[in-house]
C-alpha positions in Angstrom: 0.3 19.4 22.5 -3.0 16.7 22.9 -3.8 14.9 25.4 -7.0 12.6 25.3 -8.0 14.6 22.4 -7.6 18.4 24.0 -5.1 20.9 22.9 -2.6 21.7 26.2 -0.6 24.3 26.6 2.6 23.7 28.8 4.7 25.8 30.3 8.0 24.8 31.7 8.7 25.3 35.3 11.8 25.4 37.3 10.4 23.9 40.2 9.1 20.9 38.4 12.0 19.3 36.3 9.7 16.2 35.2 9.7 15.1 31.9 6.0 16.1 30.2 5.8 12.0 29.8 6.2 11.0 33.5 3.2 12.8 34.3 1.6 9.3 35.7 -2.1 10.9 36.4 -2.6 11.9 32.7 -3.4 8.8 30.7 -1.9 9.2 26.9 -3.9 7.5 23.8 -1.9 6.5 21.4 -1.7 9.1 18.4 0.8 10.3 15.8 3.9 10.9 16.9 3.5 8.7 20.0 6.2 6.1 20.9 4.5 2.9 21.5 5.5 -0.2 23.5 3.5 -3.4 23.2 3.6 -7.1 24.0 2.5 -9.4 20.9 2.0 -12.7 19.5 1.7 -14.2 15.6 -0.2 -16.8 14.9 -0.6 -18.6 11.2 -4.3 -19.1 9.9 -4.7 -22.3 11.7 -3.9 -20.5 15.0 -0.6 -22.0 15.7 1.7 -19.4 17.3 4.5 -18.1 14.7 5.9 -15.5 17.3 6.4 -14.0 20.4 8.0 -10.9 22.3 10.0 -11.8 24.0 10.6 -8.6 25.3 8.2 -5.2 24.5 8.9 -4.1 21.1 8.4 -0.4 21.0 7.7 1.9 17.3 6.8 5.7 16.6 2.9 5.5 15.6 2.1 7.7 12.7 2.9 5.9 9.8 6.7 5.6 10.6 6.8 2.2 8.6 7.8 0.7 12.1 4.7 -1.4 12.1 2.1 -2.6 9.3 -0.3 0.2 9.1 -3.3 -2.1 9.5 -2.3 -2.7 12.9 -0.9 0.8 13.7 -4.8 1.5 12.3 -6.4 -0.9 15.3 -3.5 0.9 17.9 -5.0 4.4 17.0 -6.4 6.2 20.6 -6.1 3.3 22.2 -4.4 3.2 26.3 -2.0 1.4 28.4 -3.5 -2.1 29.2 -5.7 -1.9 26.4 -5.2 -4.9 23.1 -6.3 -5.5 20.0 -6.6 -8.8 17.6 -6.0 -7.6 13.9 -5.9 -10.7 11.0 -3.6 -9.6 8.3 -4.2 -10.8 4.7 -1.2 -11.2 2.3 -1.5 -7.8 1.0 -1.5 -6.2 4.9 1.5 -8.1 6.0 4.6 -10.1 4.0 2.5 -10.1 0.9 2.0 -12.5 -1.8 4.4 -15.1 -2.2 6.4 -14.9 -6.0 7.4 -17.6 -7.7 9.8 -15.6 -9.7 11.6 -14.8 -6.0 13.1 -18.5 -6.3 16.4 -18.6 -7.5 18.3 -22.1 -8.4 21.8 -21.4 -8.1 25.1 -23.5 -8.7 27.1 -23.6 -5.2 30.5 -22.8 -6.8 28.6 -19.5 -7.2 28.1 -19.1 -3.3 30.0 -18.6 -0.3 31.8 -22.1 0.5 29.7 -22.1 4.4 26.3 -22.2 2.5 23.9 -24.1 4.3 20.2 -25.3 4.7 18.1 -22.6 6.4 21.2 -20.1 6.1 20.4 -16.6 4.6 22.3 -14.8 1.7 21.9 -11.1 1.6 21.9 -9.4 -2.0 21.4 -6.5 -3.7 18.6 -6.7 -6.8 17.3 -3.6 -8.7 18.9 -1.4 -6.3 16.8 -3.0 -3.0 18.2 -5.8 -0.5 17.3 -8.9 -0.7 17.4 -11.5 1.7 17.6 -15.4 -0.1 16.8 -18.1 2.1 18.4 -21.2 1.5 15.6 -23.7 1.0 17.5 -26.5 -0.4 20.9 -28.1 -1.5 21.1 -31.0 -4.1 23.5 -31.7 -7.1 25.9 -29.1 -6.5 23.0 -26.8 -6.9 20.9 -24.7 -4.3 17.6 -23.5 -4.0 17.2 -19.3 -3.1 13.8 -18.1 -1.6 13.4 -14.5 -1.8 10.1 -14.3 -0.1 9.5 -13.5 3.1 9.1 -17.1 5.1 5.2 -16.2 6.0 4.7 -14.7 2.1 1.1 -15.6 0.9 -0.2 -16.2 4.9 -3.1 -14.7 6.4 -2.0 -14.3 10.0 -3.2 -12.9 13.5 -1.8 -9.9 15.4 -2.8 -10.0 18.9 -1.4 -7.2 21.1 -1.4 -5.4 24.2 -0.1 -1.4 24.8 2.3 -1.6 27.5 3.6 2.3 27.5 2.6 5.3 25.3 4.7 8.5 25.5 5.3 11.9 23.5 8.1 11.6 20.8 11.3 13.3 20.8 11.8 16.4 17.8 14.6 13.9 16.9 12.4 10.9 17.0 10.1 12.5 14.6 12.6 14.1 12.4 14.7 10.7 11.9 11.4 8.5 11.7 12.1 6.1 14.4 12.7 5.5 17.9 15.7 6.1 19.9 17.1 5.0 23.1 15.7 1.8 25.1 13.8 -0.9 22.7 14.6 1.8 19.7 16.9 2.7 17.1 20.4 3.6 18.6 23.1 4.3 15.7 22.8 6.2 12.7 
């Protein structure tokens, strides 16, 4: 195992039950194969706040796809209590946005509760895809398949709230489990 870049050996102990990760003197950088907690807000390109935790959101660092790896990049070694402020182009975040991911659809072809700012769920080329509904008029309704903040450049401030060692299982399955994680299989 690391810690703060050295190579520990542990030894387990009957007389000290504690999990490696309570260990509250040694202070943990975040590294592959680290669960991460953090605190964050979004904000659009004008600065306006997008989003919020509400509550820490926690992901397994080390390119896990639980977080865009240009901020998982700025996260690398950092410490509890420490932040970063990452701007994300298109191409780091939601992407571009595609014209050809609007869809005009006749609303005898969708479920009868369709509504403005309701979501369809599909499946196209073998990948889900989630169709905002944009619009209704003339029978007819508009589908956006992009992502709502497709084609923004966006800020990413956050702050490291808890670091500790992942699971075998964590790593094996590729995402957290327990608390703020992934649950169910």
């Amino acid at each position: 195992m690391t810690i703060d870049g050295r190579r520990v050996q542990c030894h387990a102990r009957r007389s000290n039950p504690k999990p490696i990760h309570s260990l509250e003197h040694s202070p943990m950088n975040v590294f592959t194969n680290t669960v991460v907690t953090i605190t964050f807000k979004l904000f659009d390109a004008n600065n306006r706040l997008i989003e919020q935790a509400e509550e820490p959101i926690t992901y397994l660092h080390g390119g896990h796809s639980g977080i865009f790896p240009k901020i998982e990049e700025a996260l690398k070694q950092k410490k509890v209590g420490e932040s970063i402020s990452v701007t994300l182009e298109p191409a780091d975040a939601f992407g571009d946005y595609d014209p050809e991911m609007i869809r005009l659809e006749p609303l005898a072809n969708l479920p009868g509760d369709v509504t403005v700012g309701g979501q369809l769920v599909a499946e196209q080329d073998g990948q889900e895809v989630v169709w905002r509904v944009t619009d209704i008029a003339d029978g007819k309704a508009v589908l956006d398949g992009n992502h709502e903040l497709a084609g923004q450049r966006l800020r990413f401030d956050c702050t490291v709230v808890d670091i500790r060692p992942a699971t075998k299982e964590e790593i094996t399955h590729g995402h957290v489990h327990g608390p703020g994680g992934h649950h169910a299989h």
